[in-house]
N, C-alpha and C positions, 0 to 999 in steps of 0.2 A: 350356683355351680361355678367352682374355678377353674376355665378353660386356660391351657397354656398350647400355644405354637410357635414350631421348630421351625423359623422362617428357612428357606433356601439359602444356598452360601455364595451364591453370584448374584452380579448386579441385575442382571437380564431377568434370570426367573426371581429373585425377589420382586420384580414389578410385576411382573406376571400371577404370583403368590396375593396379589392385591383381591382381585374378585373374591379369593376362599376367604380373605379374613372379611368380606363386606358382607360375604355370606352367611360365617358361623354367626357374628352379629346378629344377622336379620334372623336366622334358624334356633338361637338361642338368644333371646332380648334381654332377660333377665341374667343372663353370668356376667359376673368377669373375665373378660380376654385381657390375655397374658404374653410374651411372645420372645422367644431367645432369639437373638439375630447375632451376627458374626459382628465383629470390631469392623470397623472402618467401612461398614453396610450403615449402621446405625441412625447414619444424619439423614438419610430418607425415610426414618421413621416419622418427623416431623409433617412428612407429604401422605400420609398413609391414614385412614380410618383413625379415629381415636382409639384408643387405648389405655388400658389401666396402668399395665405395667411392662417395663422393658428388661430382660436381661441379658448385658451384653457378655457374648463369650471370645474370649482372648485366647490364643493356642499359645501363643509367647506367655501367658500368665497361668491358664492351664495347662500343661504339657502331659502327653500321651492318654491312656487310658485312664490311668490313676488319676489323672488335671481333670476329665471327661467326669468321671465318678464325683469329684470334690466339687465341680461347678455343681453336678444335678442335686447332690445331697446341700448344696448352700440354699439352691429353690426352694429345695425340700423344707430347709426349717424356714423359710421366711414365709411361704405361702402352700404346700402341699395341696396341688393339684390335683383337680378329681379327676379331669380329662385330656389328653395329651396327644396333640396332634403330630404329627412326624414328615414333612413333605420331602426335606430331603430322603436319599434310597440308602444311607451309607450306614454302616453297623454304629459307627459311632456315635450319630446321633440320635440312636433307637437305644442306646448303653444310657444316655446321655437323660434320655425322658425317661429309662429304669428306674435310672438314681433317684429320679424328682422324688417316687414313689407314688406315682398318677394311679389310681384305681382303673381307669383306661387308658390303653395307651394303643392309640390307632396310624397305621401306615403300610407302605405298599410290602410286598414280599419281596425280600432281594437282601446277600449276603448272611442268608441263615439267619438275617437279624428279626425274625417271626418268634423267636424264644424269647427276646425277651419285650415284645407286643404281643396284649392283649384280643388284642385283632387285625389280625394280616389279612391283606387283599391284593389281587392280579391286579397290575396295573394293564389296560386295556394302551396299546402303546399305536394305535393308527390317532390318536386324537389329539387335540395340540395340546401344548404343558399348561393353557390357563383351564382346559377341560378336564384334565389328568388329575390334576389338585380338586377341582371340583366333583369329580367325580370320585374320588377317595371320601370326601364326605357326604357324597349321595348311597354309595355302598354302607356307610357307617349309621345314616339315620334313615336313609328311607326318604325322603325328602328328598324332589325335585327342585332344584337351584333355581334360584330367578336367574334372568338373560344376565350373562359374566359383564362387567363394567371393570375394564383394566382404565383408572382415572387416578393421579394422582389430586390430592387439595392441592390447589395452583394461585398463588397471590397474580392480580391481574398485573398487566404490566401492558405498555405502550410498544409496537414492535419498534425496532430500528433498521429492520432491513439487511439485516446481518445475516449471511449462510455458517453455519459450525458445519466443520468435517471432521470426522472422526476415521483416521485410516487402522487403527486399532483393532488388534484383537487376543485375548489369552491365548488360542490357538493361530500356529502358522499358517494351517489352511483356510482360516478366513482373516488371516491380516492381508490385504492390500501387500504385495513386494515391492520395495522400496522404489525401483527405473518406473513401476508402472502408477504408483503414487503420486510421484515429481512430475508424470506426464498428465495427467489427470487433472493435477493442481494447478501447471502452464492454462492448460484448454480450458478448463474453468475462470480460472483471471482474464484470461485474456475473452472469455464471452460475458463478463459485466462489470460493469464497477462494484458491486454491492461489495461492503465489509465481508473478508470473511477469517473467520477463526479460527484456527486447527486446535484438538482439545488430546485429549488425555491425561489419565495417572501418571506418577510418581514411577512407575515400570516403564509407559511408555515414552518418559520425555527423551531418554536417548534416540529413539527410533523418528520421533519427529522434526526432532532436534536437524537429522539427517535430510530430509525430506525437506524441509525448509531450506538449508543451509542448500541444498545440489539446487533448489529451483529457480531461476535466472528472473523471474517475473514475480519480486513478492509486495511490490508495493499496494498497500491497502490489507494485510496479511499480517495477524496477529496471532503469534506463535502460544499459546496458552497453554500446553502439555505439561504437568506436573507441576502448574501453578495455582491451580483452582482447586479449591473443595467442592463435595459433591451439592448442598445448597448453593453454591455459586455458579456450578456449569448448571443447575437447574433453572438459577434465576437468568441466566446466559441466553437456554432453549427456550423460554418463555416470551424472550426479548425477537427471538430468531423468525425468519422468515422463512426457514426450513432450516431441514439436517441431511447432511449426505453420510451417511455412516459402511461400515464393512456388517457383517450377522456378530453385533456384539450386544455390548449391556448398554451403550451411550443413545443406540437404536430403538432398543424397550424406552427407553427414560422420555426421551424426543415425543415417542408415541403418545405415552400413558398422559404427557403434558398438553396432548391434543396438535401437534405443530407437524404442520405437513413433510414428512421423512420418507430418503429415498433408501434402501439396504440392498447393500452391495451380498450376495450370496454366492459363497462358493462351496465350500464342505458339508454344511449344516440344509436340512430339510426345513424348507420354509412352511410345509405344512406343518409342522409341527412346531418351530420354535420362532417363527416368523412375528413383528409385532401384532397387538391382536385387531388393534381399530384399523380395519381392512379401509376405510374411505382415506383414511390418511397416509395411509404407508403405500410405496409404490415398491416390489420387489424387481430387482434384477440380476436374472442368471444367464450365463452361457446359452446351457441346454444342450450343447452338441457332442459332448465327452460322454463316450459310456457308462464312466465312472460316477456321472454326478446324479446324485450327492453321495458321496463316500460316505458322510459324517465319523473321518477321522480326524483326529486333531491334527496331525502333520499327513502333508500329501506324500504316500508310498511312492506313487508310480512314475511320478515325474521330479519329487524333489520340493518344489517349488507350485503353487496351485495353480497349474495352468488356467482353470477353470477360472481364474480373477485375472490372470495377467492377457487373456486374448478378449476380456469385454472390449467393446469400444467407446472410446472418451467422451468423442463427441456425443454419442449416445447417449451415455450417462449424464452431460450437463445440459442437454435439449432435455431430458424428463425435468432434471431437479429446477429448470429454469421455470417449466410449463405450469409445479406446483406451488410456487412460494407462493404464501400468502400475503 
């Protein structure tokens, strides 16, 4: 059988997409896995379960619906899949496994995109996203999943004692705001000598660029934001003695590489999208806002996400100090 899967299109839940494909593996041993992944997701395919085959989709090279249709029918003549997994929720990549011309083609119900899957199912939405994935393919075969293993393949590596921080986030309501970043990152220097790194993309090097530049204390402080590729901030976290991160994708990565990480939370429900190896992750919230967790991407009521800007500093570098390894 030629299995194909719709990886996720963020960094976060693509690490979290790990357990399903270690599962379809173990639940079908004999197929081929196949797997469409987004441009510039790609180079963590390298860390991920073996694989037969990759296809990478480009929206700059595919454009709109029509680009959507011409990638799936490109699958279609190279390998014409018999079963088609769908983890993102979005029409477009339910249009996208159409095209392939999958004989199955399985994924949750949402935006009408049930017409064109085979088999729709309610996603069960109290359970975290690495159980949601899993459970889309417990509804589809019947089969009970072994225990979820969110692990990337990890070359070994010697620590150095280095902390990465990631003030980062696609949404405003879990980026770190900038006064309360700069203070954060004082009270952390100033409680060790240990290396540390500030990371992000290519979007976020302006924002840290900032943050760096207002903090009076940077000696020993290596600005990395929109320098690294993603095998490089991998091989980075691997070298690290922890990760201090916001609720992003830099947070999964940290985890999934086994390296003791602390996540800052403000908008997003850590039940549910919180890294999954609970012994290593340490969450941190408020807790005293009515609001929290909104899980909106920009904070309505205040502007600004209270809910990150009133943690307390000290706080936050007494945990991250308590876990480095």
């Amino acid at each position: 059988m030629r299995i194909l899967i719709r990886l996720p299109n963020w960094l976060g839940d693509m690490v979290m997409s790990v357990a399903f494909v270690k599962e379809v593996k173990r639940q079908f041993p004999d197929s081929t896995i196949s797997v469409i992944v987004k441009k510039g997701l790609h180079p963590l395919l390298q860390f991920f379960p073996p694989i037969q085959q990759s296809f990478v989709f480009s929206k700059d090279e595919y454009k709109g619906l029509a680009g959507l249709f011409r990638f799936g029918m490109m699958i279609r003549k190279q390998q014409h899949p018999d079963l088609f997994f769908c983890l993102p929720d979005s029409f477009s990549s339910a249009l996208m496994g159409w095209a392939t011309g999958a004989q199955q083609r399985v994924g949750y119900k949402n935006e009408l995109r049930q017409i064109l899957l085979t088999q729709s199912f309610i996603k069960n939405k109290i359970l975290h996203r690495v159980e949601q994935y899993l459970n889309l393919l417990y509804q589809f075969t019947g089969q009970v999943p072994a225990s979820p293993e969110v692990l990337l393949q990890e070359n070994k590596f010697s620590s150095t004692g280095t902390i990465i921080v990631n003030f980062n986030s696609e949404a405003s309501s879990r980026q770190l705001p900038l006064s309360k970043a700069v203070s954060l990152l004082k009270e952390l220097r100033s409680s060790t000598d240990k290396k540390i790194v500030l990371a992000g993309g290519p979007s976020d090097r302006k924002f840290v660029d900032a943050i760096f530049s207002s903090c009076s204390l940077t000696a020993g402080i290596s600005n990395l934001a929109g320098k690294t590729t993603l095998p490089e901030l991998i091989h980075l976290m691997q070298e690290a003695s922890a990760v201090l991160s916001t609720d992003s994708g830099p947070a999964h990565l940290a985890n999934a590489l086994l390296v003791p990480t602390v996540v800052l939370f403000g908008a997003g429900n850590e039940r549910h999208t919180a890294p999954y190896n609970k012994s290593l992750c340490s969450v941190i919230r408020l807790g005293q806002l009515p609001c929290e967790p909104c899980v909106n991407n920009v904070c309505k009521l205040y502007g600004s996400p209270r809910c990150l800007e009133l943690l307390d500093e000290t706080m936050i570098v007494q945990k991250l100090l308590s876990v480095m390894r």
